[in-house]
ZAMARGU-4260 file (C-alpha; in steps of 0.2 Angstrom, whole numbers, plus 5000, padded with zeros to 4 digits):
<rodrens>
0) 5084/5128/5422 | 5065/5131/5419 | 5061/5132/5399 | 5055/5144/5395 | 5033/5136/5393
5) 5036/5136/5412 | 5043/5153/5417 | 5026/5160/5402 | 5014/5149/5411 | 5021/5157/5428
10) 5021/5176/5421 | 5004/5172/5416 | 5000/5167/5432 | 5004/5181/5440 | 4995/5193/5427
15) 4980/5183/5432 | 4982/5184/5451 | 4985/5204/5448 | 4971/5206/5439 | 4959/5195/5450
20) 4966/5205/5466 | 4965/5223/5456 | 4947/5220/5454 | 4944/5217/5472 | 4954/5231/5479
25) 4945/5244/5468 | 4929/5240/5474 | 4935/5239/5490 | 4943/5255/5489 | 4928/5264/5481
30) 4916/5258/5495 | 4929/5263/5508 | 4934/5282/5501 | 4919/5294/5504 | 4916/5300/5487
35) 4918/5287/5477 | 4906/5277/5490 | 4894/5289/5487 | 4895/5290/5468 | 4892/5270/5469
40) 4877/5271/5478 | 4870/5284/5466 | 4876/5275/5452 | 4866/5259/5460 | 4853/5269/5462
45) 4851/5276/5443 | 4858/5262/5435 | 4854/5247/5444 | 4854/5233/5433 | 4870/5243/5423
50) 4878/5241/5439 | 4872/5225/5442 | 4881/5219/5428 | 4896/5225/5429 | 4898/5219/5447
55) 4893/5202/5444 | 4903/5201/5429 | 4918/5207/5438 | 4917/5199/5454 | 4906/5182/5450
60) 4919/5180/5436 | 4934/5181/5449 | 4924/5170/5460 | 4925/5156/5445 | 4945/5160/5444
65) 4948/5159/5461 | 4941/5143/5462 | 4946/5135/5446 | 4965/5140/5453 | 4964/5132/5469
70) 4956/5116/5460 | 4971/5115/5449 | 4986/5123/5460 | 4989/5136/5449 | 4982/5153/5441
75) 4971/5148/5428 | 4959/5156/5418 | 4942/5147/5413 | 4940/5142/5395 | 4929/5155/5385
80) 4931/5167/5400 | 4926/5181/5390 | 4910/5172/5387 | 4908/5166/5403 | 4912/5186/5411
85) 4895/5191/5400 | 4884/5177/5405 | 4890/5182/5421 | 4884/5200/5418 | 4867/5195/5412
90) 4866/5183/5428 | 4868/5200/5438 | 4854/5211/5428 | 4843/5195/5430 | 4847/5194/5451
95) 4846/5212/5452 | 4829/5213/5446 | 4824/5197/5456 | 4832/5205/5471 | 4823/5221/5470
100) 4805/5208/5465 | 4805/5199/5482 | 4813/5212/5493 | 4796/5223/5489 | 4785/5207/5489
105) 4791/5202/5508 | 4791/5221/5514 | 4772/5220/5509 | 4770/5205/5519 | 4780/5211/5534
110) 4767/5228/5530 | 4753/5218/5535 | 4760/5205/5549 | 4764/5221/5558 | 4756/5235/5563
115) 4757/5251/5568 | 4770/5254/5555 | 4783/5259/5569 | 4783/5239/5573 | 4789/5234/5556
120) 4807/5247/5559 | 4811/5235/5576 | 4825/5221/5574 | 4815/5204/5575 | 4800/5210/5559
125) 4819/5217/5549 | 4827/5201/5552 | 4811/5190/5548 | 4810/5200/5531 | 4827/5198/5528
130) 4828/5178/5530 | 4808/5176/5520 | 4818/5186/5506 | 4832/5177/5505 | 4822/5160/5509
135) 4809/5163/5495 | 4822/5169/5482 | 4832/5157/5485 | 4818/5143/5486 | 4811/5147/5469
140) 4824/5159/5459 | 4841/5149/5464 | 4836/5132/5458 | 4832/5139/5441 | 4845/5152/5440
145) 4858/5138/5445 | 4854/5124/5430 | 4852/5142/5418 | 4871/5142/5423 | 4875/5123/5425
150) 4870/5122/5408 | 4879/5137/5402 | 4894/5130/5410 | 4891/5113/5403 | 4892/5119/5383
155) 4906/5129/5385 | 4916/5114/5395 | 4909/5103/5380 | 4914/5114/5367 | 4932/5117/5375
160) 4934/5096/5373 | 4927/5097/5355 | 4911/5096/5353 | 4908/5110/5341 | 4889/5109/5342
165) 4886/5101/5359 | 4864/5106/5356 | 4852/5104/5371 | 4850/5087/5372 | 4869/5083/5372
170) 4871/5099/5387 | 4858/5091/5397 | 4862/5072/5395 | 4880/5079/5401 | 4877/5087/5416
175) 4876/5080/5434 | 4860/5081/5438 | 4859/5069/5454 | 4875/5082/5461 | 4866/5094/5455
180) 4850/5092/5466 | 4860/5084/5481 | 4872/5096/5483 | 4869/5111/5474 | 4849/5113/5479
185) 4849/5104/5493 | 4865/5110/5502 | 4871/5125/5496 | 4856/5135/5495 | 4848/5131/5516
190) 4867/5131/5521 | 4875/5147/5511 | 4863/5155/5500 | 4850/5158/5515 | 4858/5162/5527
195) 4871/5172/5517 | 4858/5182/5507 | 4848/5186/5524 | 4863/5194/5529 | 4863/5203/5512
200) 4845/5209/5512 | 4851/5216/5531 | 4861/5230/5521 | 4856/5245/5515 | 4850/5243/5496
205) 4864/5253/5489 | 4877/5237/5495 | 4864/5222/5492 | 4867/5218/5474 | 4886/5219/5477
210) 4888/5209/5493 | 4878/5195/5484 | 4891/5197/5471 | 4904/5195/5483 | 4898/5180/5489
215) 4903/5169/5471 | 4919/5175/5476 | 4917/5165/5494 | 4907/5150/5488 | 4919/5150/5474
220) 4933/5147/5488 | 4922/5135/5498 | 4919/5123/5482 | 4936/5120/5476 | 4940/5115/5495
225) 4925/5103/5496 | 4932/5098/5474 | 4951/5096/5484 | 4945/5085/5499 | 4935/5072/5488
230) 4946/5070/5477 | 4960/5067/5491 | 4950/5052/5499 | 4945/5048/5481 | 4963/5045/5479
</rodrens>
């Protein structure tokens, strides 16, 4: 007979899994039903970085959840996950305004690369101002935004063991700056982020912000597999 910590941990579980699966079938649902696709895109329009936060909130939050659940075998929220959900948010106002920063710096590029202006609407200059976009953002504003959130991560994984007042010095001697740079920068962001996010910039700008949202969720997915298989030949 399961006591009765099991059969809590398991309902709690399920709460999670529900919640996590609600979040992505309403914003599936809203980009799919007419009206309330078109009340998003004017909502991202008037209220970008509003909107900006709450999606990465939402879905870079469920991301982290997702991934964290496959690591242990089981629906598990982060520690401080109301902390993390808003440092999340603020994440999404800083990448919506970075977005909107290097699309208009490229498409000012591609302006002068080609001309008449009627060259600049054909596929091969809007694929080469999608991948420059995605390449520069990604080439200056990931590595940065990436140990902003490594080192977010790191005082709230420190302070979930103890560590009451972890300060700077103790954050940054405890994060993994060799995997950091290895993998993080030097894998993740030619191998995903790029390519990825010059898919993204492919999109209408309505659905940018919100795809590159999505994506946590994916690379979320793909980490805890790579987390999974080391630790399988580790073992």
């Amino acid at each position: 007979m399961e006591n009765t910590n099991d059969t809590g941990k398991k309902r709690f579980g399920a709460l999670i899994a529900a919640a996590c699966f609600l979040i992505i079938g309403a914003f599936a649902a809203i980009l799919l039903i007419r009206p309330s696709r078109e009340w998003f895109k004017a909502a991202s329009k008037l209220h970008p970085y509003i909107m900006g936060f709450v999606k990465f909130a939402l879905l870079a939050t469920v991301g982290e959840i997702f991934g964290l659940s496959i690591r242990k075998r089981e629906w598990t929220l982060p520690t401080y996950w109301p902390v993390r959900l808003l440092i999340w948010g603020v994440i999404g106002v800083a990448i919506t305004f970075m977005m909107r920063f290097y699309s208009g710096g490229t498409a000012r590029l591609i302006e002068n690369l080609f001309q008449p202006a009627e060259k600049q609407q054909a596929f091969g200059p809007v694929l080469l101002r999608a991948f420059l976009t995605a390449l520069l953002m990604n080439a200056t504003f990931g590595p940065v935004f990436m140990a902003f959130h490594k080192c977010t991560d790191k005082t709230l994984d420190l302070r979930a063991e103890g560590v009451k007042k972890p300060g700077l010095h103790g954050v940054l001697k405890a994060v993994d700056w060799e995997q950091f740079i290895s993998f993080t920068v030097l894998k993740t962001i030619p191998f995903f982020w790029v390519p990825a996010h010059t898919l993204t910039f492919l999109l209408p700008d309505s659905y940018q912000v919100i795809a590159a949202a999505a994506l946590s969720i994916a690379l979320g997915i793909i980490l805890s597999l790579k987390t999974g298989r080391e630790k399988k030949h580790g073992s």
